[in-house]
Structure formats: C-alpha cells, structure tokens
C-alpha positions in Angstrom: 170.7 63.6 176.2 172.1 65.7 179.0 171.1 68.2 181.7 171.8 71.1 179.5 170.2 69.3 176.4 166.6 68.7 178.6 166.7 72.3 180.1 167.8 74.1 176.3 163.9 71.9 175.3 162.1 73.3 178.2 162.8 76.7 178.3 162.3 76.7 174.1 160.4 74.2 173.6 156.5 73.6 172.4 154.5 72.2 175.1 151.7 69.5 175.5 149.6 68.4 178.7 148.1 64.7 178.2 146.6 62.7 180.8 150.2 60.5 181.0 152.7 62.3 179.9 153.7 65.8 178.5 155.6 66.1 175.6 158.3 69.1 174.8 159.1 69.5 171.6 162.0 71.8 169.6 162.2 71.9 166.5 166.1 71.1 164.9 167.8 71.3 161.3 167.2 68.4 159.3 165.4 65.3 160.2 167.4 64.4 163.3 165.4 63.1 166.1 166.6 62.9 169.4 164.1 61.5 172.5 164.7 61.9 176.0 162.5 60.7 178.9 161.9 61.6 182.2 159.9 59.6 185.3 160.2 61.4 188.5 159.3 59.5 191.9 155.8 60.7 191.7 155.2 58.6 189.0 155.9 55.8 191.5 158.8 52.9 192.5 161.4 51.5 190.4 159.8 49.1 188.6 156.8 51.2 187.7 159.0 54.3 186.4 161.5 51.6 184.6 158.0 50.0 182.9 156.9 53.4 181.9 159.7 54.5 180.1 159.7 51.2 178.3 156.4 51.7 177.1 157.2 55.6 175.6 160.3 53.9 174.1 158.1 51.0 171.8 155.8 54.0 171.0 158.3 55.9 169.9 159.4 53.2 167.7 156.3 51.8 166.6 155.0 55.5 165.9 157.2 56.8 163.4 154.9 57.9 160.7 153.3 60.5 163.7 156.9 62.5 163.0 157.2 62.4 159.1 160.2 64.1 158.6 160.0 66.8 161.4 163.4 67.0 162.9 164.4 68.3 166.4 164.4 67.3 170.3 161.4 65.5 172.3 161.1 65.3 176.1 158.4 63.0 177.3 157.5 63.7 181.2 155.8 60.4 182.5 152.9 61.2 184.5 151.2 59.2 187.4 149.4 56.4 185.6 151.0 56.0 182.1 152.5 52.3 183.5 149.5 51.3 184.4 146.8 52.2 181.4 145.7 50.1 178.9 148.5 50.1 175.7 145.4 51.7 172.9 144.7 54.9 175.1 148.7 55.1 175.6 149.4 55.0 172.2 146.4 57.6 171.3 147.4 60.4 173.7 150.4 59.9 172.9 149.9 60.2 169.2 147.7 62.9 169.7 150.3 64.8 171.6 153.1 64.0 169.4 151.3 65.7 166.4 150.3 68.5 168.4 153.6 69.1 169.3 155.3 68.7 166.2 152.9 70.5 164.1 153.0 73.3 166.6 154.3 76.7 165.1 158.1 77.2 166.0 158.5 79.7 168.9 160.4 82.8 168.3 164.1 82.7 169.0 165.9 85.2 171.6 
C-alpha cells in the first residue's frame, strides 16, 4: 500500500482503539483484502517495531475466518507494547477489533 492508499483509510475509514494496536477499516467491492501496517518509533527500536509487525502479519493469516467475506482496506497502528505481550491476549484484541471494525456500519461517502 502507499501514502495515498493509508491516508484515503484514515480520513474514511471505521476506527478501533485496543490496548496494542488500532485498526482502520474501509470497506471495498468484493472480497478483496488489502492490509497495511504501521509501527512508529514510539513503539520502540528496530527490532521491536520489525517483531511487532511480524506478529499482526501471522494474525492476519492465522485469523481469516474473523473477515468472512468482508472485502476492503485494513490499517493496523502498532501500539507501545504489542511486541512484547503474551501471543493469546494479542490474538484476542485483535480479533475483537477486527470484528468490530469490520462489522462496523459503512460511513457515509462525500
């Protein structure tokens, strides 16, 4: 994904605050997913932001059945901690954001 791609999902985007991440979510034609990460500095070195992403990536995989057949753009925002907690309560917030996010009614277009 590109700049334009991540600022087109913010601005229309659904939103959703966890504890380790934030997912935005836009619902697309079809079911066509596309998933884009971010880890800013805050979220700390290198090698933590590089592990983080890693993580959302397997969960993403692993985690299919969350989507179903929604279709659309996801932006996960890494949060301070998400490299570092234990791999269930990953996986739960982030299944619990993902649905939330998905299942979220579509904001109005203008």
């Amino acid at each position: 994904m590109r700049r334009s791609d991540f600022k087109r999902v913010y601005a229309g985007g659904t939103k959703v605050v966890g504890r380790y991440l934030v997912i935005f979510a836009l619902a697309g034609e079809g079911e066509v997913r596309r998933l884009g990460i971010t880890a800013t500095r805050k979220t700390g070195g290198a090698v933590v932001r590089n592990r983080a992403r890693r993580r959302i990536r397997a969960l993403a995989r692993t985690r299919e059945a969350v989507l179903g057949r929604w279709g659309g753009e996801i932006v996960v925002n890494v949060r301070r901690g998400c490299a570092e907690v234990g791999w269930s309560a990953l996986a739960e917030e982030f299944e619990r954001c993902m649905r939330k996010a998905t299942t979220a009614p579509r904001p109005p277009v203008s």
